[in-house]
HTML snippet that shows the backbone in 3Dmol.js (N, CA, C, O; Angstrom):
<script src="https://3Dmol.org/build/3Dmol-min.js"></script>
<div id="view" style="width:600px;height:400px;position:relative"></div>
<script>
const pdb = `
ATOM      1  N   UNK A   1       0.845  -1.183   0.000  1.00  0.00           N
ATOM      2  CA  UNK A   1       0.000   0.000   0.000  1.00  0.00           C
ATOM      3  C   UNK A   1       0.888   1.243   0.000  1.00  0.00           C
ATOM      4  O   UNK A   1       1.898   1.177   0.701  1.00  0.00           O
ATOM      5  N   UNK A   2       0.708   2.123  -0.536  1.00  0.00           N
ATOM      6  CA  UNK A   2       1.439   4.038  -0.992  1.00  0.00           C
ATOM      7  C   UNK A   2       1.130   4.554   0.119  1.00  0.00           C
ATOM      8  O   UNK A   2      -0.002   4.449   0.589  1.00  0.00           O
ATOM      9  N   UNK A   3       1.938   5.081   0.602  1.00  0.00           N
ATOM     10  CA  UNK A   3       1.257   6.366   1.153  1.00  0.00           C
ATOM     11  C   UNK A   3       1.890   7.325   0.761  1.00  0.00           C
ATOM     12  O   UNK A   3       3.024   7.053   0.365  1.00  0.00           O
ATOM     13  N   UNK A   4       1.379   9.068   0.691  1.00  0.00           N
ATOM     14  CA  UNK A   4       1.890   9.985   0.799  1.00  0.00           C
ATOM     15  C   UNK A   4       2.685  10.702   2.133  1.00  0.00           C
ATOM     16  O   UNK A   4       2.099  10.954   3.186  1.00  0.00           O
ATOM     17  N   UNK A   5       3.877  10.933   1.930  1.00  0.00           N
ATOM     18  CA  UNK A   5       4.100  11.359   3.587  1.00  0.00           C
ATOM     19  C   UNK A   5       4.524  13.035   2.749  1.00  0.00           C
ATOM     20  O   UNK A   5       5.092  13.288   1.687  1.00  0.00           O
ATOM     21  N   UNK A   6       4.030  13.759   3.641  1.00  0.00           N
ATOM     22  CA  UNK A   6       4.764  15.403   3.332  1.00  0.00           C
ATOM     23  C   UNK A   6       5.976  15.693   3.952  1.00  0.00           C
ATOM     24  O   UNK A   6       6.131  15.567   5.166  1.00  0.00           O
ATOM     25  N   UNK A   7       7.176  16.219   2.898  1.00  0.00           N
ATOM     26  CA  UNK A   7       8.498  16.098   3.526  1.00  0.00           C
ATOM     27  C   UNK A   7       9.043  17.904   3.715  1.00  0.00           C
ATOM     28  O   UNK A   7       8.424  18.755   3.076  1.00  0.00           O
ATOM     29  N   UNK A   8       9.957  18.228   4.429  1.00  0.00           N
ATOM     30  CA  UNK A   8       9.832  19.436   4.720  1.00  0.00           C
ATOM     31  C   UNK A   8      11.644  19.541   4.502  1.00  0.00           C
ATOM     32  O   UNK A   8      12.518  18.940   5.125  1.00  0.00           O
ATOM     33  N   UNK A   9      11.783  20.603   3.308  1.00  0.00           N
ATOM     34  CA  UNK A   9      12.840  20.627   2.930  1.00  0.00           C
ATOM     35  C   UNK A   9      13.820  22.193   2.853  1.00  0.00           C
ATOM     36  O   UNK A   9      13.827  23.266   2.249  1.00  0.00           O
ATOM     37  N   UNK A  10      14.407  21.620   3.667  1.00  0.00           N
ATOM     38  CA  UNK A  10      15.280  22.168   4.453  1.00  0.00           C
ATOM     39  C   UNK A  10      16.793  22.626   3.349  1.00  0.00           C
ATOM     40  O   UNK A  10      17.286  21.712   2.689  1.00  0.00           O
ATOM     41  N   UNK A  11      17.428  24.098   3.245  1.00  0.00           N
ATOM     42  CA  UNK A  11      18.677  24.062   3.005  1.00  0.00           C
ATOM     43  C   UNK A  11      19.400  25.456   3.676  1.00  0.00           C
ATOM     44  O   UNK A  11      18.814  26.539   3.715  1.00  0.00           O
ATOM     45  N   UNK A  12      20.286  25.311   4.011  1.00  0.00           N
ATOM     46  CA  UNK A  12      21.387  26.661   4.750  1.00  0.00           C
ATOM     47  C   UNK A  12      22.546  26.688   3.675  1.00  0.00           C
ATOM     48  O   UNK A  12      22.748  25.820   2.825  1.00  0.00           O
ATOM     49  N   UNK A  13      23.407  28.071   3.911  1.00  0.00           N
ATOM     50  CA  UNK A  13      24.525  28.317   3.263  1.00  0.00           C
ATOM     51  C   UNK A  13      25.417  27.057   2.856  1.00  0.00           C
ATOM     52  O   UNK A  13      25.598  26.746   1.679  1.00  0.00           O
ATOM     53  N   UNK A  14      26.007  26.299   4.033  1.00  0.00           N
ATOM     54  CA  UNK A  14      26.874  25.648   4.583  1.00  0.00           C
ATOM     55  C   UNK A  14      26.530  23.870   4.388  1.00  0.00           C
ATOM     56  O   UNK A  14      27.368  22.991   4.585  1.00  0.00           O
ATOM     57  N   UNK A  15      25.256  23.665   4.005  1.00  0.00           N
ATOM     58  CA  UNK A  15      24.777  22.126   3.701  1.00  0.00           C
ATOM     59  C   UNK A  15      24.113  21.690   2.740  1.00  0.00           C
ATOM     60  O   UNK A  15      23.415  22.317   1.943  1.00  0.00           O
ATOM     61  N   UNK A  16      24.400  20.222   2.833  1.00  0.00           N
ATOM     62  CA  UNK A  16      23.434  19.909   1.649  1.00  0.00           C
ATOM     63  C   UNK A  16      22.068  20.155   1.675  1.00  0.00           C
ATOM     64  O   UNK A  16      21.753  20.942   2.568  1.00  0.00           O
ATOM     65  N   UNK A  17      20.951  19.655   0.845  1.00  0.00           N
ATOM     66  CA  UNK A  17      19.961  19.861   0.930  1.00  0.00           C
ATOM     67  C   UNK A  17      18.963  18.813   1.379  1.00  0.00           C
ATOM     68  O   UNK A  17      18.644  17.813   0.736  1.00  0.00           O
ATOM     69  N   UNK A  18      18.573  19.127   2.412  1.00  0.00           N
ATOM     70  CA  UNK A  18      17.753  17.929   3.606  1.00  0.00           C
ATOM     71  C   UNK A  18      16.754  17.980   3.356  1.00  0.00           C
ATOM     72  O   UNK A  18      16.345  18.858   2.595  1.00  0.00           O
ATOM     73  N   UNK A  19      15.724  16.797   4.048  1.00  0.00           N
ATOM     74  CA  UNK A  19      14.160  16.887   4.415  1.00  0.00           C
ATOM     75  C   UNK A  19      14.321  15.788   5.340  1.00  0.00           C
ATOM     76  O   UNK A  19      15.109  14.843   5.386  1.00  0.00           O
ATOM     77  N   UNK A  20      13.225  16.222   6.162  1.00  0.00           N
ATOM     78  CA  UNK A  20      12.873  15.697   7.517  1.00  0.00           C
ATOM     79  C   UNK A  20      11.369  15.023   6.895  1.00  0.00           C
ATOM     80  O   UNK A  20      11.047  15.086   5.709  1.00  0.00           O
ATOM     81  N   UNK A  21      10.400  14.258   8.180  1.00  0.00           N
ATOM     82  CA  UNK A  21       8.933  13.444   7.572  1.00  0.00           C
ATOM     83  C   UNK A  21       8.676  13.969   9.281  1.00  0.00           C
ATOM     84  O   UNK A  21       9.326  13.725  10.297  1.00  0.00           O
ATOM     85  N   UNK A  22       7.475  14.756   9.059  1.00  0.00           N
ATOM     86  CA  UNK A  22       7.106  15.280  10.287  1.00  0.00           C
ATOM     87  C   UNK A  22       6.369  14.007  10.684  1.00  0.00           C
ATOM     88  O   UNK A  22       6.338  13.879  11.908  1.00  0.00           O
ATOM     89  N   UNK A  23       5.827  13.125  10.079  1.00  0.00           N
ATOM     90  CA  UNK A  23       5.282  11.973  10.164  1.00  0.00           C
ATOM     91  C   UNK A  23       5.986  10.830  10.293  1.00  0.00           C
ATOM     92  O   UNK A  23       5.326   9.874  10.700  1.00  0.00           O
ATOM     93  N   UNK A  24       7.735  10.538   9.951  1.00  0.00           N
ATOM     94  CA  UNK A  24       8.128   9.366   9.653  1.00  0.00           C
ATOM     95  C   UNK A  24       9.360   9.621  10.303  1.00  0.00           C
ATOM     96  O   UNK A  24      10.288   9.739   9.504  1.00  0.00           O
ATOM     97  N   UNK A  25       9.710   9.760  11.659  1.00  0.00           N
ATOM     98  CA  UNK A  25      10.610   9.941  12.408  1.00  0.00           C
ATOM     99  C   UNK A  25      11.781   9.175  12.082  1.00  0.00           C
ATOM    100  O   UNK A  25      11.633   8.111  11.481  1.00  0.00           O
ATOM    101  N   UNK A  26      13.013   9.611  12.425  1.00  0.00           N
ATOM    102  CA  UNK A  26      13.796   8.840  11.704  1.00  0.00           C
ATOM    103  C   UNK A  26      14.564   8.799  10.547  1.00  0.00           C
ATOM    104  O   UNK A  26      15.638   8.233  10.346  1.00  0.00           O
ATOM    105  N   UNK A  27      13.771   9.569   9.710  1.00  0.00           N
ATOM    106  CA  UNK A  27      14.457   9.151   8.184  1.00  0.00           C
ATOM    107  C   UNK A  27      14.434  10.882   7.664  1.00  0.00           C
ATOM    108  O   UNK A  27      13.498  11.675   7.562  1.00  0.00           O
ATOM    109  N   UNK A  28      15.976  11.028   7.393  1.00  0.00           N
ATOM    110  CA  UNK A  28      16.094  11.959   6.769  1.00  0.00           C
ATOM    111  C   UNK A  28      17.074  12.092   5.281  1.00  0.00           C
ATOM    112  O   UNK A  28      18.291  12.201   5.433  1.00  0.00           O
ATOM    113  N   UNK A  29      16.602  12.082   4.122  1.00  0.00           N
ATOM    114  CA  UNK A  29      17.675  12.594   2.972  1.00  0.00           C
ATOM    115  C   UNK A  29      18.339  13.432   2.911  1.00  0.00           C
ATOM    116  O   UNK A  29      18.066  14.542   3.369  1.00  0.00           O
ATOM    117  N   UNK A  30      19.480  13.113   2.282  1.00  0.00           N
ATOM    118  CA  UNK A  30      20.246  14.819   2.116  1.00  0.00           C
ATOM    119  C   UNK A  30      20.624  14.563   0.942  1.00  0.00           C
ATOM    120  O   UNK A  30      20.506  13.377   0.634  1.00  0.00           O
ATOM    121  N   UNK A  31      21.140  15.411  -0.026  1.00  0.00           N
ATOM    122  CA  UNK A  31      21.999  15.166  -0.631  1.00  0.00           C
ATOM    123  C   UNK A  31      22.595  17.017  -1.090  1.00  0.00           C
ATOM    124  O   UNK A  31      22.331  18.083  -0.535  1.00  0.00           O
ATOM    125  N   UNK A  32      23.312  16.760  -2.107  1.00  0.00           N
ATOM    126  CA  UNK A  32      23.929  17.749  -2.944  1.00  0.00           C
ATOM    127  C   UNK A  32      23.195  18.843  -3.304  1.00  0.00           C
ATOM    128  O   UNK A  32      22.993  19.960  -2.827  1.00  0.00           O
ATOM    129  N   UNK A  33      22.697  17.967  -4.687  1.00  0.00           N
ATOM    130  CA  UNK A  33      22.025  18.611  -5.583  1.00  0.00           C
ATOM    131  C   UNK A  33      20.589  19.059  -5.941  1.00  0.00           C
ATOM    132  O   UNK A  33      20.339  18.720  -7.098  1.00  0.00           O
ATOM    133  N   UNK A  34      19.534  19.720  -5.333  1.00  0.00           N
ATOM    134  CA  UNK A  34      18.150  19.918  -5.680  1.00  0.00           C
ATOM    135  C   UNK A  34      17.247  18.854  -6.437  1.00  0.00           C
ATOM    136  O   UNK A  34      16.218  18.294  -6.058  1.00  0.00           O
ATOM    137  N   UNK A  35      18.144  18.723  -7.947  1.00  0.00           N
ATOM    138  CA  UNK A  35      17.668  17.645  -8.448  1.00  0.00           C
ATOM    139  C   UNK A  35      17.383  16.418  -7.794  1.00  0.00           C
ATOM    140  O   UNK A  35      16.353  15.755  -7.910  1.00  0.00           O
ATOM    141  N   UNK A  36      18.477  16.146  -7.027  1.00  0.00           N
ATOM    142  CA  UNK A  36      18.765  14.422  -6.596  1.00  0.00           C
ATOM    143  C   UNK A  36      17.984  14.435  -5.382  1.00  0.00           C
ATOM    144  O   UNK A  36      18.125  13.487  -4.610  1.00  0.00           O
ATOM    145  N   UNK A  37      17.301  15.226  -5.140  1.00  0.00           N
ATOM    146  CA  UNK A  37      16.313  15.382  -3.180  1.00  0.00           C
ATOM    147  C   UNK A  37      15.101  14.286  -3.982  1.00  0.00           C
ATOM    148  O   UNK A  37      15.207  13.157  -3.504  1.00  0.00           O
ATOM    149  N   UNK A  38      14.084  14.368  -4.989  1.00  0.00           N
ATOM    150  CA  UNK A  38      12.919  13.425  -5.213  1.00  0.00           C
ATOM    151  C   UNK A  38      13.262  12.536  -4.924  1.00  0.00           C
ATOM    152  O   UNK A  38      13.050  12.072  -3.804  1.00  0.00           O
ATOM    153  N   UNK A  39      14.048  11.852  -6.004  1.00  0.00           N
ATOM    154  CA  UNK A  39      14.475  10.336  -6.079  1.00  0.00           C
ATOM    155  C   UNK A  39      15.033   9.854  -4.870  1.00  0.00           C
ATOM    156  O   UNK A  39      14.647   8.757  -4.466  1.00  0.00           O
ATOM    157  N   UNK A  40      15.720  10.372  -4.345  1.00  0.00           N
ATOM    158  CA  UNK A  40      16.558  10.394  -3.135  1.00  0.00           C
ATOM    159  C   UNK A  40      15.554   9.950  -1.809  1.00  0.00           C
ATOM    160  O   UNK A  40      15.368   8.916  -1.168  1.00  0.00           O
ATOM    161  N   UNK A  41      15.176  10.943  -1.793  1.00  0.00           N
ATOM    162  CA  UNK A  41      13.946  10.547  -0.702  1.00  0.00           C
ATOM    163  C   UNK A  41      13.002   9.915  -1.083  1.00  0.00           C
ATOM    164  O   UNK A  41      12.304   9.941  -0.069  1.00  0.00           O
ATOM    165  N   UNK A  42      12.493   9.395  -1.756  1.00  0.00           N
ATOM    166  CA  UNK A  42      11.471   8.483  -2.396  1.00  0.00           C
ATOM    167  C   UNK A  42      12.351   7.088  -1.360  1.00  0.00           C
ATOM    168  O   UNK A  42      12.171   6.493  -0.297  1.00  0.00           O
ATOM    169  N   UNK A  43      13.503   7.114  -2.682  1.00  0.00           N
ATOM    170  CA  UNK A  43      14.281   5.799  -2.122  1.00  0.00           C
ATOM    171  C   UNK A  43      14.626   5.539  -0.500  1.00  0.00           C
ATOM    172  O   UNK A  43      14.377   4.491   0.096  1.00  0.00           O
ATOM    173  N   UNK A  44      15.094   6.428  -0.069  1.00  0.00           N
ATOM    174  CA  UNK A  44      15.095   6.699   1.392  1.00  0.00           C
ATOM    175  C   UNK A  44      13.861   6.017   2.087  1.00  0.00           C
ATOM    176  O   UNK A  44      13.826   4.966   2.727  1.00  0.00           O
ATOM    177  N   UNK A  45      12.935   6.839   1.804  1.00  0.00           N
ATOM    178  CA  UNK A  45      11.776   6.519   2.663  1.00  0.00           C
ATOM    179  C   UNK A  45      10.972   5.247   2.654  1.00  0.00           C
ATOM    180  O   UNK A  45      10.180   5.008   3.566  1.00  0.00           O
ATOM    181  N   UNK A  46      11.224   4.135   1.286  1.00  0.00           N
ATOM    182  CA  UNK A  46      11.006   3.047   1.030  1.00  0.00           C
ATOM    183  C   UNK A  46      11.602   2.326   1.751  1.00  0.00           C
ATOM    184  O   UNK A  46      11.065   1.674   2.646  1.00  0.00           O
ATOM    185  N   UNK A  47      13.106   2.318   1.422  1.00  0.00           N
ATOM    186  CA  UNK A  47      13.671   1.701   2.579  1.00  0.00           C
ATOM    187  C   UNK A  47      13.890   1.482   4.451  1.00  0.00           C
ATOM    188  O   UNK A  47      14.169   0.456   5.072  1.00  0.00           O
ATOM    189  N   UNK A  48      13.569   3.230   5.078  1.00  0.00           N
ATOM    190  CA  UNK A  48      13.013   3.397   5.844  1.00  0.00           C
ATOM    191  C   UNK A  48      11.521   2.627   6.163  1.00  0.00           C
ATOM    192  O   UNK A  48      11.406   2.642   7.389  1.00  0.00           O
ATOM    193  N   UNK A  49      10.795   2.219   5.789  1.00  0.00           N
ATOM    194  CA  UNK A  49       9.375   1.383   5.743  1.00  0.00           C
ATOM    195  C   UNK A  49       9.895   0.024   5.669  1.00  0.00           C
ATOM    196  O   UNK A  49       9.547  -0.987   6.279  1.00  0.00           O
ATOM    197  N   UNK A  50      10.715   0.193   4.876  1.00  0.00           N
ATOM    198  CA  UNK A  50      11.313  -1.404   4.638  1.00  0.00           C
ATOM    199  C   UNK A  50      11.267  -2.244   5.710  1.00  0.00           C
ATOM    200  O   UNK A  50      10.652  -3.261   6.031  1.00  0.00           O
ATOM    201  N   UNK A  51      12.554  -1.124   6.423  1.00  0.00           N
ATOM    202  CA  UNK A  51      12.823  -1.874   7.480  1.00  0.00           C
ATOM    203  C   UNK A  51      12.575  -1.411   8.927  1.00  0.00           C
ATOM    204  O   UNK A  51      13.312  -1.596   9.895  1.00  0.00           O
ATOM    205  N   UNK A  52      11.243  -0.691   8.881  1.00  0.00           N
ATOM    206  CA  UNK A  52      10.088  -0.995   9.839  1.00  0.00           C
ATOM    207  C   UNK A  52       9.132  -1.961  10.099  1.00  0.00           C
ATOM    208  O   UNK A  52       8.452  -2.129  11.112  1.00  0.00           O
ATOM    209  N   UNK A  53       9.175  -2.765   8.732  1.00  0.00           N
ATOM    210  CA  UNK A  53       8.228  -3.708   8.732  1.00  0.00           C
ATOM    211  C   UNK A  53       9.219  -4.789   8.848  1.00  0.00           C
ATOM    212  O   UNK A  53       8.541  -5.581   9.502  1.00  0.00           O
ATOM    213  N   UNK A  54      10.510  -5.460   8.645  1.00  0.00           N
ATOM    214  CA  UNK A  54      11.527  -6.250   8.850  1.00  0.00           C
ATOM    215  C   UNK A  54      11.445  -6.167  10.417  1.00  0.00           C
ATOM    216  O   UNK A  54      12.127  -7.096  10.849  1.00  0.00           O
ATOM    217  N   UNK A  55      11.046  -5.641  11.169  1.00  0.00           N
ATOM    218  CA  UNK A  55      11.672  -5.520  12.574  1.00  0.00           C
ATOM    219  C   UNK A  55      10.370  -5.817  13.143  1.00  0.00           C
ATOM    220  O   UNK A  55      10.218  -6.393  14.221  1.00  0.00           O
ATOM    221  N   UNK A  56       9.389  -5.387  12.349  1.00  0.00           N
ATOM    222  CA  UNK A  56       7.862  -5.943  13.099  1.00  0.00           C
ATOM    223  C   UNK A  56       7.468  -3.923  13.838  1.00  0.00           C
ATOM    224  O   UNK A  56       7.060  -4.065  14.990  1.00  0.00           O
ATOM    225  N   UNK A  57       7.487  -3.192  13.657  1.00  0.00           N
ATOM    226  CA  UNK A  57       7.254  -2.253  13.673  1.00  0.00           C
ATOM    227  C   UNK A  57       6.259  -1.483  13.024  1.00  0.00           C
ATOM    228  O   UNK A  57       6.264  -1.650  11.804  1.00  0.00           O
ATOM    229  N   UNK A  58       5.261  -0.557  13.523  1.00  0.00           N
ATOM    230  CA  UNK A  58       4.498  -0.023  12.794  1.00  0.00           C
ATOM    231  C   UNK A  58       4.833   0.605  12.042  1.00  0.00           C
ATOM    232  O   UNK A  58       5.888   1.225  12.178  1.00  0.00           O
ATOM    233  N   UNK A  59       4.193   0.688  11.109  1.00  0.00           N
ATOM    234  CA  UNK A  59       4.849   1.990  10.029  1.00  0.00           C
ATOM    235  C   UNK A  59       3.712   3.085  10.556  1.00  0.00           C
ATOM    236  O   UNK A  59       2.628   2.673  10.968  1.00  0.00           O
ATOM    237  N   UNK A  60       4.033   4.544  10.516  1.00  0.00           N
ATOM    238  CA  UNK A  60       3.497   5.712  11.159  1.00  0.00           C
ATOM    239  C   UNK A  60       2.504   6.059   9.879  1.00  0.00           C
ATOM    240  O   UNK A  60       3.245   6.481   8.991  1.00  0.00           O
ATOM    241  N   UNK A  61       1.372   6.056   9.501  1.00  0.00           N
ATOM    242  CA  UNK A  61       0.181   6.532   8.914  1.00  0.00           C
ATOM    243  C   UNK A  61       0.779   8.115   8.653  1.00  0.00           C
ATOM    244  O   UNK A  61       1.078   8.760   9.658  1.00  0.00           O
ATOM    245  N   UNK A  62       0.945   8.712   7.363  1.00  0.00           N
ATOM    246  CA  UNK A  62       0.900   9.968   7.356  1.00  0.00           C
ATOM    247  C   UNK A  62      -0.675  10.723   7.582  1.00  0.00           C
ATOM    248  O   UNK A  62      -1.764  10.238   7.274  1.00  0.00           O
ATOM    249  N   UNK A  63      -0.420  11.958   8.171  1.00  0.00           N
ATOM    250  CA  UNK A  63      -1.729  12.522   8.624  1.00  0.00           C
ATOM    251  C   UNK A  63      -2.281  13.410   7.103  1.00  0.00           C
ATOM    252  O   UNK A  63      -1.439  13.390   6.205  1.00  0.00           O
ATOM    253  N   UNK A  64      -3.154  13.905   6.892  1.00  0.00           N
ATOM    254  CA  UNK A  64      -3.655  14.798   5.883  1.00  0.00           C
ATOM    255  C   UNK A  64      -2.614  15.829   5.732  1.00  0.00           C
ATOM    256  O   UNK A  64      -2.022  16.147   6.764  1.00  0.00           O
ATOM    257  N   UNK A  65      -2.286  16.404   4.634  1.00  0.00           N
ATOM    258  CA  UNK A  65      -1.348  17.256   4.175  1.00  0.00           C
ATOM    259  C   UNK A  65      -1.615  18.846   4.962  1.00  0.00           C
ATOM    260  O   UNK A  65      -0.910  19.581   5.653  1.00  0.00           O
ATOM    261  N   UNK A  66      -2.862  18.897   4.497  1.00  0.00           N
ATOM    262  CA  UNK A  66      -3.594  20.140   6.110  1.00  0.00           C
ATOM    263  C   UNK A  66      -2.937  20.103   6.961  1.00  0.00           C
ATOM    264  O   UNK A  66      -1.989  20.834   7.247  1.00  0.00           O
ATOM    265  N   UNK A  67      -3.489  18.972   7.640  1.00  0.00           N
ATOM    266  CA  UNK A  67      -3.411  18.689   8.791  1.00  0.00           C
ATOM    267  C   UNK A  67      -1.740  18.737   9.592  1.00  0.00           C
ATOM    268  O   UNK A  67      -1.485  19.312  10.651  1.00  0.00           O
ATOM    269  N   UNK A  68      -0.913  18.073   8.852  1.00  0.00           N
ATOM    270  CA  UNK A  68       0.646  18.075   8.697  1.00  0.00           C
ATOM    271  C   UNK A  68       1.584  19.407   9.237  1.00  0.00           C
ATOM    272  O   UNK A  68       2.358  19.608  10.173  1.00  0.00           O
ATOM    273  N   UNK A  69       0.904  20.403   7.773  1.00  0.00           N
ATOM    274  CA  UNK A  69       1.233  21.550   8.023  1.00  0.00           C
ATOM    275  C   UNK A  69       0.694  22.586   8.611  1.00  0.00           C
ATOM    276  O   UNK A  69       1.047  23.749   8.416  1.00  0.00           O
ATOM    277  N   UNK A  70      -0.208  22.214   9.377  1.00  0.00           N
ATOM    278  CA  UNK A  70      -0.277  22.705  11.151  1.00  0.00           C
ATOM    279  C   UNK A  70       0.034  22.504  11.841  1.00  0.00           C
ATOM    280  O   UNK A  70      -0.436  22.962  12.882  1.00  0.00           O
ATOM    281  N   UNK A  71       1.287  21.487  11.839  1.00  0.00           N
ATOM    282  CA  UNK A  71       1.997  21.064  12.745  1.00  0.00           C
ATOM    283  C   UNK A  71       3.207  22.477  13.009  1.00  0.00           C
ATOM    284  O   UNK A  71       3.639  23.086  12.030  1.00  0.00           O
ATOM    285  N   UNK A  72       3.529  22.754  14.088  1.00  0.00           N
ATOM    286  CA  UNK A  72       3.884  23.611  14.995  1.00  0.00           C
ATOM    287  C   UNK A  72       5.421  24.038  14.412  1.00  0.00           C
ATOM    288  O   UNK A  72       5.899  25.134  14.119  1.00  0.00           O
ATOM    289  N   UNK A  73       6.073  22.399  14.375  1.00  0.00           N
ATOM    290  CA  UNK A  73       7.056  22.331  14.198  1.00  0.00           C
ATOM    291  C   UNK A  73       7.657  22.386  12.130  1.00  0.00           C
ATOM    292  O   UNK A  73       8.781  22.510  11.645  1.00  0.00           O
ATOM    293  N   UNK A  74       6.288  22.229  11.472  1.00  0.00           N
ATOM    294  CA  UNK A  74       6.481  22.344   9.965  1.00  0.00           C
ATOM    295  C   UNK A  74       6.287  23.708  10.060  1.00  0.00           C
ATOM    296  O   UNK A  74       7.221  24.382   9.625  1.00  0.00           O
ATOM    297  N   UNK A  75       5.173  24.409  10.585  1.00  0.00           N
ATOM    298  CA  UNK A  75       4.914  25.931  10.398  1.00  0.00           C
ATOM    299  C   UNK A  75       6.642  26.531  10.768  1.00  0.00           C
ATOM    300  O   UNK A  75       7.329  27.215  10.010  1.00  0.00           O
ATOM    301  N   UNK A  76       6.962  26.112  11.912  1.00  0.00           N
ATOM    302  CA  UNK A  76       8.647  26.931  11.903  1.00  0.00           C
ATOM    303  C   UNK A  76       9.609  27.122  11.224  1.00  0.00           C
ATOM    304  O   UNK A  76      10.364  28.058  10.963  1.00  0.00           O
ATOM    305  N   UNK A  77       9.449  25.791  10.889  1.00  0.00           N
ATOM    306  CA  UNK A  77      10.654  25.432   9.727  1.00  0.00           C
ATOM    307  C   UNK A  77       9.872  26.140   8.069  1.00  0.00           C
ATOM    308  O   UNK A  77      10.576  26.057   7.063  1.00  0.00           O
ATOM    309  N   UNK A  78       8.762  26.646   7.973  1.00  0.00           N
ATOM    310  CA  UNK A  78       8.423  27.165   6.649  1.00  0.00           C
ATOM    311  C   UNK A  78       8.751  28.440   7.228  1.00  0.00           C
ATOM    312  O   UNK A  78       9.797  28.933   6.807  1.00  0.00           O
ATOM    313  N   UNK A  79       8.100  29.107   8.107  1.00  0.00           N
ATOM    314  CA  UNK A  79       8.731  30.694   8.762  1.00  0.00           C
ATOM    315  C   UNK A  79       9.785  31.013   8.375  1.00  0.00           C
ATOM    316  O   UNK A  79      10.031  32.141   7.948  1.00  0.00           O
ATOM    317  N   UNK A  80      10.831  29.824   8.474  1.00  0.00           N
ATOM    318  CA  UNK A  80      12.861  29.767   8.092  1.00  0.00           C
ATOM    319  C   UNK A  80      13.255  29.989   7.029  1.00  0.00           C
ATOM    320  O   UNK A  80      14.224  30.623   6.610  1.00  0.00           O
ATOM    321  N   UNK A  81      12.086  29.177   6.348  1.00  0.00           N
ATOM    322  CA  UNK A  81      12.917  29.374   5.106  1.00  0.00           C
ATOM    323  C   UNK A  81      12.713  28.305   4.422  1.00  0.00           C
ATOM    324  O   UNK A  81      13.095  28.421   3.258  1.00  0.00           O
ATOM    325  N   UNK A  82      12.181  27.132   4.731  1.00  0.00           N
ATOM    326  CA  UNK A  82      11.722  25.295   3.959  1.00  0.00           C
ATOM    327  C   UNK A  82      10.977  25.636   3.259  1.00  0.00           C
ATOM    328  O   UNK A  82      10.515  26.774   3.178  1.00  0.00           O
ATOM    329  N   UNK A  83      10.678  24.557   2.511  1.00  0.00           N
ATOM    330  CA  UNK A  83       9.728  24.564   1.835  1.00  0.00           C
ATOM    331  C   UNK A  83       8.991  22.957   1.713  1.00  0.00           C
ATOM    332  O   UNK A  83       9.200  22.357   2.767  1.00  0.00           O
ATOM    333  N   UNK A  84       8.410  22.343   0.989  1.00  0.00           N
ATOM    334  CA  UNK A  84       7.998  21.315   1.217  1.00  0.00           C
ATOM    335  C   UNK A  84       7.657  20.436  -0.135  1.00  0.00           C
ATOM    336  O   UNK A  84       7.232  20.934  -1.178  1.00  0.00           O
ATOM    337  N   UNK A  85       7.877  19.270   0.041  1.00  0.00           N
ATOM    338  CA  UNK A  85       7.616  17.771  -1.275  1.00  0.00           C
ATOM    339  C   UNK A  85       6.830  17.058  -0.536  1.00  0.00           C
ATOM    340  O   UNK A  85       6.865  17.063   0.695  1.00  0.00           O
ATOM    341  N   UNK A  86       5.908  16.257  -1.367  1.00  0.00           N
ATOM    342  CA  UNK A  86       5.316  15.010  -1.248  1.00  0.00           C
ATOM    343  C   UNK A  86       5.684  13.974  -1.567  1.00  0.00           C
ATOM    344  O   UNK A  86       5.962  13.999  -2.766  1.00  0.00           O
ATOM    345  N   UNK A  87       5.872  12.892  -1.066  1.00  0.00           N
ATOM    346  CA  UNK A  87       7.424  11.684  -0.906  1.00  0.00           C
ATOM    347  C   UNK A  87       6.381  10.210  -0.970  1.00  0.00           C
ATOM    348  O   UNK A  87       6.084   9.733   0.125  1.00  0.00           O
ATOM    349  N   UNK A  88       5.977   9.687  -1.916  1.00  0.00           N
ATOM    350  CA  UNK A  88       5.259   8.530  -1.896  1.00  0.00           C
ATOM    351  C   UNK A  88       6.316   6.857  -1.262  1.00  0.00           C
ATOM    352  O   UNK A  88       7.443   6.454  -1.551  1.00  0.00           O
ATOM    353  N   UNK A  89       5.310   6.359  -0.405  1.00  0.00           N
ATOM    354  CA  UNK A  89       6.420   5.217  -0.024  1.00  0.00           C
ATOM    355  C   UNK A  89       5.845   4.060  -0.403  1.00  0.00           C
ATOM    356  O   UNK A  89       6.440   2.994  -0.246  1.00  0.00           O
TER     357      UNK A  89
END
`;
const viewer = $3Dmol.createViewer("view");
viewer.addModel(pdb, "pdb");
viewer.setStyle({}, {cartoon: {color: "spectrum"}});
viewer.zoomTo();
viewer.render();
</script>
């Protein structure tokens, strides 16, 4: 089964370019290049699920995309300067 998780993407002077899963603790991409963040985290986050379910672990239900970004801690990080992708797993 897919889910959508909303990813919150993060970059400063000094680093690559990140995203966090306000929903999927744990798993964060980085890489280089702008381009390479989709694929990147796609793959990431598959594997992250992967091996949540290898261990017998729930996998975390993403909440409504609304709903997400009323989260306290996504609203801050957009205030900063993020911005945000939708990351199918």
């Amino acid at each position: 089964m897919s889910r959508a998780y909303l990813g919150i993407v993060e970059k400063d002077a000094r680093s690559a370019w990140g995203m966090w899963f306000p929903d999927m603790p744990g798993c964060f991409p980085a890489v280089d290049e702008f381009d390479e963040l989709p694929p990147a985290a796609a793959a990431l986050l598959h594997e992250h699920v992967n091996a949540l379910e290898r261990h017998g672990i729930a996998i975390p239900e993403p909440r409504p995309i609304a709903e997400a970004m009323a989260d306290k801690e996504v609203r801050r990080s957009l205030m900063a300067g993020a911005t945000t992708m939708v990351v199918v797993a």
